[in-house]
C-alpha positions in Angstrom: 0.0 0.0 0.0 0.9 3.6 -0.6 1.6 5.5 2.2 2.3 8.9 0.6 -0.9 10.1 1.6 -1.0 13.2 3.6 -1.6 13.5 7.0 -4.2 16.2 6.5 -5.8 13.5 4.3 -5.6 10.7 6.7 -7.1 12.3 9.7 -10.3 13.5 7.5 -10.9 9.8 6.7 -10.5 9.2 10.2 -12.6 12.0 11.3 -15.3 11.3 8.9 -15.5 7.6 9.9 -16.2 8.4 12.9 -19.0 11.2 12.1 -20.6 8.1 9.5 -20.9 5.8 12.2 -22.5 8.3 15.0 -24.8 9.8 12.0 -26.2 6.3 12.3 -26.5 5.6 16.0 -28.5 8.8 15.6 -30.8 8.1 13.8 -31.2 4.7 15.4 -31.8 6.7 18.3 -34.4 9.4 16.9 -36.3 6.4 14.8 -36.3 4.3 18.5 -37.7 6.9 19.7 -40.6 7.7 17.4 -39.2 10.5 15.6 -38.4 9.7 12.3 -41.2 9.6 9.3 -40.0 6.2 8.2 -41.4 2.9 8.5 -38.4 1.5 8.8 -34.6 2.0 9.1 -32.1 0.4 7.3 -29.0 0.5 8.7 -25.4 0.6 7.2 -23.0 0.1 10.4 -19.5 -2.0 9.0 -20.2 -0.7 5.7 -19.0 3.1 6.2 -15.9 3.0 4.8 -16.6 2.7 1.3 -18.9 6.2 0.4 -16.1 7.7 2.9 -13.2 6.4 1.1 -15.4 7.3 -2.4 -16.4 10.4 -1.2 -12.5 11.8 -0.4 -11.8 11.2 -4.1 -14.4 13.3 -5.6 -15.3 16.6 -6.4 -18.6 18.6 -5.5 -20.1 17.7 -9.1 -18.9 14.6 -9.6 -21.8 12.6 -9.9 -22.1 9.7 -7.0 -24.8 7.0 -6.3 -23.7 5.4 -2.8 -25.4 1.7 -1.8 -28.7 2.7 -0.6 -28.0 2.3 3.0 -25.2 4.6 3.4 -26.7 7.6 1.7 -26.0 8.8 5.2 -22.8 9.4 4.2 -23.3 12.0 1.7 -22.4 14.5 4.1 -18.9 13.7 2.8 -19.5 14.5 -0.3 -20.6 18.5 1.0 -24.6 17.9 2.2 -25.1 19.2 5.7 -25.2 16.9 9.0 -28.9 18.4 9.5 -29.6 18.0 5.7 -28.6 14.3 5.8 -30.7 13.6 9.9 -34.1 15.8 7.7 -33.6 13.7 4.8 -33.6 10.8 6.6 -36.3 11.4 9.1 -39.0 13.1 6.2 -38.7 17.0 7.2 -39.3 19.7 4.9 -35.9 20.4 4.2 -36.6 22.0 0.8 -39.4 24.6 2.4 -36.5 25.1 5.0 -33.7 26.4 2.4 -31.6 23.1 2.4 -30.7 20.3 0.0 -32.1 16.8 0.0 -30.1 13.9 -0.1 -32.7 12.0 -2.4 -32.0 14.5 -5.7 -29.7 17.0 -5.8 -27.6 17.8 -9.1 -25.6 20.6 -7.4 -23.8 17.8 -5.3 -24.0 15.0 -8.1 -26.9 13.4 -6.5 -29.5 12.2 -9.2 -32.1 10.2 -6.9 -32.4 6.5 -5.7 -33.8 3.6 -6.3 -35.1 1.9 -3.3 -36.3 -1.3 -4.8 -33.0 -1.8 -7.0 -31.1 -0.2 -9.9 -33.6 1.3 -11.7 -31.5 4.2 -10.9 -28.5 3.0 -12.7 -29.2 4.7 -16.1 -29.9 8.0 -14.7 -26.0 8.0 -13.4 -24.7 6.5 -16.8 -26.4 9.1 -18.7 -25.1 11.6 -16.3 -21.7 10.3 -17.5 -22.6 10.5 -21.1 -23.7 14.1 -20.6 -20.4 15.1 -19.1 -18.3 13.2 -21.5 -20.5 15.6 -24.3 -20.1 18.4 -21.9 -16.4 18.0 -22.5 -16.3 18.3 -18.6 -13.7 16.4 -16.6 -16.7 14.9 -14.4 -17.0 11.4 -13.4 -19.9 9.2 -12.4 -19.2 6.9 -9.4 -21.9 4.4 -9.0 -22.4 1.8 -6.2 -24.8 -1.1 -5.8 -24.8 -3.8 -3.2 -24.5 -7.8 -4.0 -28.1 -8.2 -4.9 -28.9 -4.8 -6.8 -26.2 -5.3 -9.6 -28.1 -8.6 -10.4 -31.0 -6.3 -11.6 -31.3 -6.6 -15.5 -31.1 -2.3 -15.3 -27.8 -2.3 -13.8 -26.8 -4.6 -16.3 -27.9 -2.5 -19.0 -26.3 0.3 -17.9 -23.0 -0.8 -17.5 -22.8 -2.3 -21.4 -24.2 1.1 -22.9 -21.4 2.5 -20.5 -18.9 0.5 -21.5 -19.8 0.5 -25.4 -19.5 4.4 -24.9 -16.3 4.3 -23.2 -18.3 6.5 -20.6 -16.5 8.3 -17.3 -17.9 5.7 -14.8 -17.0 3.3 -11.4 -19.0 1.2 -10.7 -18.6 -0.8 -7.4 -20.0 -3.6 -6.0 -20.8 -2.9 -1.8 -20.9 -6.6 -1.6 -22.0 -7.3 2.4 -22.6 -10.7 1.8 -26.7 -10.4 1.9 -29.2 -9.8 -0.4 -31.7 -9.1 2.3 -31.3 -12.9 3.7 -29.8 -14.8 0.5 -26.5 -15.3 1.0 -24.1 -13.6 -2.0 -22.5 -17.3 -2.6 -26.0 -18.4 -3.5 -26.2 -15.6 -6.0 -22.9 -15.7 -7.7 -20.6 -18.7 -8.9 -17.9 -17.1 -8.6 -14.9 -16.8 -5.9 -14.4 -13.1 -7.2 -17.0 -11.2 -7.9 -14.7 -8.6 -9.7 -14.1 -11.3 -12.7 -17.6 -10.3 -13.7 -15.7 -7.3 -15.5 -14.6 -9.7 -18.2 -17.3 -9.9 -19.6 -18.4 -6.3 -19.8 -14.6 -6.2 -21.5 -13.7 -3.8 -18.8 -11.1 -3.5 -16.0 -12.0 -5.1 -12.6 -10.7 -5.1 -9.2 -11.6 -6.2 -5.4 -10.4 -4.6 -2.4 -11.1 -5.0 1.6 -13.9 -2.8 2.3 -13.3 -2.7 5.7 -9.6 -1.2 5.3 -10.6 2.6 4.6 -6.6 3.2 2.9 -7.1 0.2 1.1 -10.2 1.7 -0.5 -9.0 4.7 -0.6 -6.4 4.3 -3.0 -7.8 1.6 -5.3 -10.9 3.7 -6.0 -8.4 7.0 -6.6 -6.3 4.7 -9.3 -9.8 4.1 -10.7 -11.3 7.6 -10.7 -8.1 8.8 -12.2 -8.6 6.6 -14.7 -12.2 7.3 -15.6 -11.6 11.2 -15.5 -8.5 10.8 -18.0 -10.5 9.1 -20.4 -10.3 5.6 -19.6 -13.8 4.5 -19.8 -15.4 2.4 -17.1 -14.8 -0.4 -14.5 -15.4 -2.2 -11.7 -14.7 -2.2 -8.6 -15.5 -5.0 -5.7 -15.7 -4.2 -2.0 -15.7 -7.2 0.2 -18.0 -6.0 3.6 -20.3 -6.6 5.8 -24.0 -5.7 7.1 -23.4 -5.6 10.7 -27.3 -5.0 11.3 -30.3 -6.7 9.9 -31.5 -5.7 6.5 -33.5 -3.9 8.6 -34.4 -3.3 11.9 -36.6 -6.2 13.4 -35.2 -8.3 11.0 -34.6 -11.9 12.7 -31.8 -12.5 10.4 -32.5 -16.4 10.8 -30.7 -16.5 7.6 -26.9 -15.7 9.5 -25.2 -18.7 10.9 -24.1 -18.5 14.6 -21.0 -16.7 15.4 -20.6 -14.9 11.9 -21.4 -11.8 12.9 -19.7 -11.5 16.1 -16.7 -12.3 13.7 -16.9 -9.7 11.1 -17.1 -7.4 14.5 -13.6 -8.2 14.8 -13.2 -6.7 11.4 -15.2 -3.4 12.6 -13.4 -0.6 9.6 -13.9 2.1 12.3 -11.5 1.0 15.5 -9.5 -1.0 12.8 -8.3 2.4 11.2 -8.1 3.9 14.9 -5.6 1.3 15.8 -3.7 2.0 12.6 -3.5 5.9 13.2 -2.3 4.9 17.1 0.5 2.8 15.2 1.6 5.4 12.9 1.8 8.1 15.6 -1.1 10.2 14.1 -3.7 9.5 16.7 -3.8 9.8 20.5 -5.9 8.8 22.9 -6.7 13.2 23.7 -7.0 13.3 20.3 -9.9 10.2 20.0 -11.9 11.8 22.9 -11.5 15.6 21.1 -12.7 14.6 18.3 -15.6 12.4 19.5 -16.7 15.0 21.3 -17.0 17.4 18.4 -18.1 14.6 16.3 -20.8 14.0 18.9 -21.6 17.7 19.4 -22.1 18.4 15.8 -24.7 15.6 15.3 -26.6 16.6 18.0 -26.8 19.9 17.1 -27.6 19.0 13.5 -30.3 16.5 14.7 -32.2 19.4 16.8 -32.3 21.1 14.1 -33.4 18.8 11.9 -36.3 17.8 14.3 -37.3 21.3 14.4 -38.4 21.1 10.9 -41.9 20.4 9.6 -42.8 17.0 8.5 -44.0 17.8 4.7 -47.3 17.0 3.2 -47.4 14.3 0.9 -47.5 16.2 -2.4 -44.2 18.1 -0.9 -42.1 14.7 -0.6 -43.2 13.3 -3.5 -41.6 16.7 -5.1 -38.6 16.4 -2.8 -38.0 13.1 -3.6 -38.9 13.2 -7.6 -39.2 17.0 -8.6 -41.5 18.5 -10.1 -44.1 15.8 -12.6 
């Protein structure tokens, strides 16, 4: 691995971790406690180091799709901590002068699918516009194990790839499909080899080593911005959590989850910066505690907003029929 990465650099992968992973507990915490305008809450603890790693490689309008889950951390690609806790608990963010994390072209942000990949072509023909733009933009865009089975993601990555179009695509593979396992789904040890067959480059990396991500996906953004058309990226994770909350997971053999604790991205890159002298004990408490500080302020605020009416989401989440 490279290690020329700067210091600043390092600590703002650190320090963003960390904000990804309380961003979650809070709204755990405001959906516990009957605040949130969600049904349900999916969760994306262990998985936070990929749209972190991503997000420290793009630019504002680069144009980025994270896995569903971790939209959460979209605040590293510029949305506000109150922005992403009113996006995620249904507020009228819009009505209140800020930016949604559902569509948002200023920050890259085209929309989501929620029931998987239909979003896929909005983000390649993002790409094509920018490569007819003449812009230096990029699209990254990110699907979990089951989503890039979807015959639209499919699709989307051969017109991309017959185009020779600015795009990453990654695989957030975290080993579920809601409860199928990804070895039922795929025949294959690596699930980067799927690239031959789009006749593009492919690559797997640990996606619970933040640096490791880091750099892979920088070699592969640099490659899409200078013109070297698409490819693939694999990153080998884990859902911590249920596919959603309540969720028996009956589907999880017994002591496999306790083990991919072990491989927890957030004090496994604590322990790292400890070893390379960047990181102190002083400086983990400082920086949880503004970490902390700034999501509770952000969540107060966000509370504070409206819930919208139903022809006002609809608009937030779609724009304007």
């Amino acid at each position: 691995m490279n290690m020329d990465i700067p210091k600043e650099t390092l600590l703002m992968l650190y320090r963003n971790l960390l904000t990804a992973r309380r961003i979650d507990e809070k709204h755990y915490e405001i959906y516990s406690a009957g605040g949130s305008g969600m049904p349900w809450l999916h969760r994306g603890i262990g998985q936070e180091a990929v749209s972190i790693a991503i997000c420290a490689n793009l630019k504002k309008d680069d144009y980025f799709k994270p896995c569903f889950r971790m939209r959460f951390c979209l605040f590293a690609k510029g949305l506000s901590i109150k922005d992403i806790i009113a996006s995620e608990i249904v507020r009228d963010i819009i009505k209140d002068g800020g930016n949604s994390f559902y569509l948002n072209p200023e920050y890259g942000i085209l929309g989501f699918s929620g029931s998987g990949g239909e979003d896929a072509g909005f983000y390649v023909g993002a790409a094509l516009s920018a490569k007819m733009r003449k812009t230096d933009q990029i699209t990254v865009y990110v699907n979990g194990d089951g989503f890039s089975n979807r015959g639209s993601v499919h699709e989307a990555i051969v017109a991309a790839v017959a185009l020779n179009l600015p795009v990453v695509f990654m695989i957030e593979n975290n080993q579920y499909a809601m409860g199928t396992r990804s070895q039922n789904s795929y025949k294959m040890d690596d699930l980067s080899d799927r690239a031959k067959g789009y006749g593009m480059p492919g690559e797997s990396v640990d996606g619970n080593d933040i640096l490791a991500i880091y750099e892979v996906v920088k070699k592969h953004v640099k490659r899409a911005r200078s013109g070297g058309g698409p490819s693939l990226i694999v990153a080998e994770t884990y859902r911590l959590r249920g596919h959603f909350e309540g969720d028996p997971q009956i589907y999880r053999p017994k002591g496999e989850v306790e083990e991919w604790w072990k491989k927890d991205p957030l004090p496994r890159y604590q322990k790292k910066l400890m070893d390379m002298g960047l990181l102190t004990d002083a400086d983990i408490n400082r920086i949880e505690a503004e970490v902390k500080n700034e999501i509770n302020e952000a969540a107060e605020a966000a509370l504070a907003i409206p819930r919208p009416s139903y022809e006002d989401h609809v608009k937030t989440v779609i724009g304007d029929l």
